[in-house]
N, C-alpha and C positions, 0 to 999 in steps of 0.2 A: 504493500500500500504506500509506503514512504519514498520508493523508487518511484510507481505513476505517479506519484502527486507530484516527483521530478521533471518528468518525460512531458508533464502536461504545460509545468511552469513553464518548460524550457524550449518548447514548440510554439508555443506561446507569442516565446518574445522572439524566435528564429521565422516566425511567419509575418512577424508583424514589423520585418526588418524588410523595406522594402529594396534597397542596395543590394545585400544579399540573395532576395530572391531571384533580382533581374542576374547576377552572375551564376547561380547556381540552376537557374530554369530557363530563362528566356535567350540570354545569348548563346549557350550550345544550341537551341534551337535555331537562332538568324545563322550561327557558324555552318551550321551541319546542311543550312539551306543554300547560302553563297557558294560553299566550294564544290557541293555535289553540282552546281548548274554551272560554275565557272570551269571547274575540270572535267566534264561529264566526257570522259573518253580518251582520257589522258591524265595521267596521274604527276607528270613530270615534262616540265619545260623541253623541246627539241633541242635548245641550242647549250642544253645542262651539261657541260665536258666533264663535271667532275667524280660521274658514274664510274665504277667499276665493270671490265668485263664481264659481260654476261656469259657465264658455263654453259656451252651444248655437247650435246654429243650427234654424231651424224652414224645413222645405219645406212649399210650400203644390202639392200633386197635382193640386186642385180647380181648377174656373175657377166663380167665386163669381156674375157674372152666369148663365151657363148654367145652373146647378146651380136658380135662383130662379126663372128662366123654366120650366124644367123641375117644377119641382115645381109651378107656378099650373097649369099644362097638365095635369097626373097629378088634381089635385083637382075641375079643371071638368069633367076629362073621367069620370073614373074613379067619384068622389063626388058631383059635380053640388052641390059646393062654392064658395063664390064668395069667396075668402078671398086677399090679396095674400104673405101669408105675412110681410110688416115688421113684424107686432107683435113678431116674435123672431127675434133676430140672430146664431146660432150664432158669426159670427167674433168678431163685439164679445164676446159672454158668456167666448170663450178669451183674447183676445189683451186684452181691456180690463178685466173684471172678477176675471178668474183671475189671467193672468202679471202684471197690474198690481198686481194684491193687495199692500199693503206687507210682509207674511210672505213672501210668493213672489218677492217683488223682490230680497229681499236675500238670497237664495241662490241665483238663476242669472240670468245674464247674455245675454238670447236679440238674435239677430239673423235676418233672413230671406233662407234662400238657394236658388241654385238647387240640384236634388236633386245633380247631378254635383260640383259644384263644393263641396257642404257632405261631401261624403264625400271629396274632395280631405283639407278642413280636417281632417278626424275624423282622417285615416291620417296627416297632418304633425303631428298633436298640437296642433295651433293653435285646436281645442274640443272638447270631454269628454265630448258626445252630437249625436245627431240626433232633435229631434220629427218625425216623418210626418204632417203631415196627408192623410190619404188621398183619391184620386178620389172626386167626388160627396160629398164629408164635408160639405157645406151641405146637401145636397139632403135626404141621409140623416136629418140630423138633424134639417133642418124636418119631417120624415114623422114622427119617431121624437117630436116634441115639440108638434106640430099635429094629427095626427091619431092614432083608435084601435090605429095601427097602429105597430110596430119597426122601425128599418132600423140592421144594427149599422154602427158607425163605427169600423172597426179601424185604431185606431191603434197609430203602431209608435215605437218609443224605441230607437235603434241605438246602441249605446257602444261605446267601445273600451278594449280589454280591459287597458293598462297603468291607466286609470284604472279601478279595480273602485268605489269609493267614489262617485266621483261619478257615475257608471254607478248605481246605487242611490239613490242620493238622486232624479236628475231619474227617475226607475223610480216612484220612491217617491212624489213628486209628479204625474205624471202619474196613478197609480190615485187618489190623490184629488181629483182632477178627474174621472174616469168616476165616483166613486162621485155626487159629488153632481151628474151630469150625470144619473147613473139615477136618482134620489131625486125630481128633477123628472119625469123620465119617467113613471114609477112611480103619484107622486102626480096626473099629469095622467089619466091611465089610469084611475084611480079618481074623477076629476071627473066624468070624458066616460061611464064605463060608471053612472054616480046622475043623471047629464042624461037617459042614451038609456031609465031605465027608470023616472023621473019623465015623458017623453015631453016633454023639452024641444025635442026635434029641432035644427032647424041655429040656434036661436038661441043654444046652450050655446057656440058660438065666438063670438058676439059681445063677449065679455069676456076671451076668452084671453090676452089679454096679462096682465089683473089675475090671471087663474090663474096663470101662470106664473114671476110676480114673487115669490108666494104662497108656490109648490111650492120655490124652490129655496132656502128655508131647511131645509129638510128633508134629513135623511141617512140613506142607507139602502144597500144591497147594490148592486153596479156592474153592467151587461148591457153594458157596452162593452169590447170585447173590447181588450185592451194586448198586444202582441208586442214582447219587449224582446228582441231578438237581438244578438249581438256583428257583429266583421268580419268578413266569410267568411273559412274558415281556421281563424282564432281561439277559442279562449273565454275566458272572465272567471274571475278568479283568487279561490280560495277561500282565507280567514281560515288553516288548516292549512300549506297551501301557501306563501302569503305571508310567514307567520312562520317558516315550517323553513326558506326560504331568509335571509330579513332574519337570525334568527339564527346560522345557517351563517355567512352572513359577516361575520358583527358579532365572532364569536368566534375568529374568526382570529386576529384582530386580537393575539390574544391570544400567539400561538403566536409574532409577530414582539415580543411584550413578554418573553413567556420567553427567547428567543434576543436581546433586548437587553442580556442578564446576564453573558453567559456570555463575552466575551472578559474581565472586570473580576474575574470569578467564579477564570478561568484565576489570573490576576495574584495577587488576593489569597491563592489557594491554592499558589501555587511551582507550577503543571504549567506555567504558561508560559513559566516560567525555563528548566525543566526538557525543555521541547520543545523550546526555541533549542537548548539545549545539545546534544540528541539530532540537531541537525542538520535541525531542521524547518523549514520555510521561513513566515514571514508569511503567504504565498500559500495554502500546503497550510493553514495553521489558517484563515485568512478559507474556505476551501471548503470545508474540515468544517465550521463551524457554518452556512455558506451551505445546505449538503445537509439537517440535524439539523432546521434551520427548516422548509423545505423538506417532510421527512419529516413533521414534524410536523402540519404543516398539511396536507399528504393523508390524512394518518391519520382527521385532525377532519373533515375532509371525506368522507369514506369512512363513516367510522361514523355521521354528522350524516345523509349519502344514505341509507343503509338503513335507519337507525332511522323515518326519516321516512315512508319506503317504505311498510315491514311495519306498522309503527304507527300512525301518521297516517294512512295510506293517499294519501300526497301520489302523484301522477304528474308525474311531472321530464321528463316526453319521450322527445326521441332521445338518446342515451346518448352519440352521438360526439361532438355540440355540448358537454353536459355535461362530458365528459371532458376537451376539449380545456379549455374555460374554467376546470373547474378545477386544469388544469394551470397557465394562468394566471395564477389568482390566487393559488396556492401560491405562487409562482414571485415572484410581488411582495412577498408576505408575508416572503419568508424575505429578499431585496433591503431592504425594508424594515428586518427584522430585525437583518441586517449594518448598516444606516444606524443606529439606536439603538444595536449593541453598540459602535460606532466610537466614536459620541458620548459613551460612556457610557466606555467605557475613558479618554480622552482628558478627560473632566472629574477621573475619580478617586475617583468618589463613585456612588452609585444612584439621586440622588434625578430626574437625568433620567429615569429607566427606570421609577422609580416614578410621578412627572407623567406620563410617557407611558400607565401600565397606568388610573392611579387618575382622570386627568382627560382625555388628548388622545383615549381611545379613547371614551370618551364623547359626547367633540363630535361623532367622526368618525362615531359610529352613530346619533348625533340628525340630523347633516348627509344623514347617505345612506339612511335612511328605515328603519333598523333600529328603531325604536319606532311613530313612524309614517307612515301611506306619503305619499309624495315630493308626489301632486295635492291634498292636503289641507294641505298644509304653503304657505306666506306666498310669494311670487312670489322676494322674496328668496332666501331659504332652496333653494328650488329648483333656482336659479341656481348654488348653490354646492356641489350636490351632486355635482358632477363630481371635485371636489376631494379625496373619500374616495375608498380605494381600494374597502371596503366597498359605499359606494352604486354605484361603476362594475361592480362584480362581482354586486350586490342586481339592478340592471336587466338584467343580461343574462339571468343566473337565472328571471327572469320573464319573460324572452321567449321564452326555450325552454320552459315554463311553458305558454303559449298559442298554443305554435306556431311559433315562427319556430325558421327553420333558423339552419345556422351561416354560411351567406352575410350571414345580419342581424345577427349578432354579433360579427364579424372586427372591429367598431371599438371595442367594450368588451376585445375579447383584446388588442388592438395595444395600447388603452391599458395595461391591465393589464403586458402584457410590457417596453414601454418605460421603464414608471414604474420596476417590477423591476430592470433594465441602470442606469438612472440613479442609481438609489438606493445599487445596489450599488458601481457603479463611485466615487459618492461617498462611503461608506462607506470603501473602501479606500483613496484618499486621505488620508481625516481619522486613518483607524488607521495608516497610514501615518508621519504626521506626529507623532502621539502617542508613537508608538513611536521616533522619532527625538529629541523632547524628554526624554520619561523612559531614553535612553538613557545 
């Protein structure tokens, strides 16, 4: 009873603070609406140099002798063409002129693997995408770049869905490699069809290599088909999406900065003289303001979910995983919470609790991918995003996001709940001891 008549006091005066409410409810809200409309489809500047190589690995489907043999045989046999097909190297134009390109070099990092073993890497997180090159993709494309005739070469770009950014970029590079793989197409098609009605007949290939050196300065519309699909299960996370949760849980944060206040708040008002006196125990007041954080932070969470919902049109998933995590991360926040107000009574002054709103919660939301997301940020940086509570609660969010149950998130919750029990319990120590000096 002496705890609610806490939780009630102190809702009280935390709702009736209008400052507070606009930072703790209404600006994640404008936040989370600006960047989802500003970035919707990009999560990161074009002209941003200071990305890190993006990790691929490239499967080769093909078996490059067969594919060669196979095509001299289709031409002697089919065309009554007598053509080796070496004037043009489909592997060499991918692997040597394209990925070698010094613009294409310095933004992904390819290695070649087998198909099994590179979707191993993709689902460990240990690289960012998968190239396909597909069966017969030699054979195909000598046909499609030697003679009058198309054969498409669907290639596939597989990504995984915690990385959406880089997922897009190798997307984004690969169409332009089919564009000006068409352009050459394209323009050979137009050499071959002013040969066959000048009546040059079979000697219009005795110079194809020169055509083809020719053609592929040219750029124009792509005919090769790109399938970019995520992991089975999975999908890739939209610009709306990624910001409703980044700022859900950057803004918590906030909710354990207001409850940093409020045991100092007590103090300098006399209710905390005043609740000794009443016979209240240290205990009952550390759990009322443990609950008030607590409350608070499902509040912002609650309204951050819906708003996102009905208005952004965000889909958050299974609602148990959800609910559970952010029971979670409430649960840290207000732990958290109790750890600053301890601090903060026990110094005697606000300006920890101020550093913490004005400067620590900043790091914590730059650290854990609340501005921007965690695979485009510096290998460093990545490393240390375990360390917010924010970015451990930012990753789960997006895994339920794209699918994963709550079997895949039990290690963001643990952590979350752990850090919560540790925080608090150190919290009550240090107010402890505070309360012992200023006695």
């Amino acid at each position: 009873m002496k705890v609610l008549r806490i939780i009630v006091k102190d809702l009280k005066i935390v709702l009736s603070d209008r400052q507070a409410l606009i930072i703790t409810l209404l600006m994640p809200l404008v936040l989370m609406t600006i960047l989802s409309m500003a970035l919707k489809g990009s999560f990161m500047s074009s002209d941003d140099t200071g990305m890190e190589k993006i990790p691929v690995a490239l499967v080769k489907q093909y078996d490059k002798g067969a594919d060669s043999e196979i095509f001299v045989k289709t031409l002697e046999e089919r065309l009554k063409i007598n053509i080796s097909g070496d004037e043009v190297n489909p592997e060499e134009m991918f692997f040597d002129d394209f990925l070698g390109n010094p613009e294409v070099s310095k933004l992904i990092d390819y290695r070649v693997e087998e198909e099994n073993r590179a979707k191993d890497l993709l689902n460990e997180g240990e690289i960012s995408a998968i190239i396909i090159l597909p069966d017969k993709y030699i054979y195909d494309m000598k046909i499609s770049l030697l003679t009058p005739f198309r054969n498409n070469a669907d290639l596939k770009v597989l990504t995984h869905p915690d990385r959406p950014v880089a997922g897009e970029i190798v997307t984004s590079l690969m169409e332009a490699y089919t564009n000006t793989m068409s352009s050459v197409i394209i323009g050979k098609n137009v050499l071959i069809e002013s040969a066959s009605a000048n009546d040059i007949g079979g000697d219009g290939f005795d110079n194809i290599d020169e055509i083809m050196e020719g053609m592929a300065d040219l750029v124009a519309g792509t005919n090769v088909n790109i399938d970019n699909v995520t992991v089975e299960g999975r999908r890739s996370i939209k610009s709306s999406e990624y910001y409703a949760a980044a700022m859900m849980t950057m803004f918590l944060l906030f909710a354990a900065g207001q409850g940093g206040r409020m045991l100092l708040e007590e103090k300098d008002n006399q209710t905390y003289q005043r609740m000794v006196i009443a016979d209240i125990s240290k205990t009952h007041i550390l759990a009322g303001k443990f609950i008030v954080i607590f409350l608070i932070a499902s509040l912002q969470i609650f309204i951050m979910l819906a708003y996102s919902h009905f208005a952004l049109k965000v889909k958050w998933g299974n609602m148990i995983p959800i609910l559970v995590l952010s029971t979670a991360s409430a649960f840290s926040v207000a732990g958290l919470g109790i750890f600053i107000a301890s601090l903060t009574y026990r110094a005697g002054n606000y300006r920890l609790a101020n550093a913490f709103e004005n400067v620590i919660i900043q790091v914590m939301a730059f650290v854990g991918g609340s501005f921007f997301p965690i695979d485009v940020m510096p290998e460093v940086i990545r490393r240390m995003s375990f360390i917010s509570l924010n970015g451990v609660a930012l990753k789960a969010y997006l895994k339920i996001i794209v699918g994963y149950n709550l079997a895949d998130i039990l290690k963001h919750v643990s952590i979350l709940a752990i850090t919560g029990i540790l925080l608090t319990l150190i919290g009550v120590v240090i107010f402890n001891k505070g309360v012992s000096e200023n006695a």
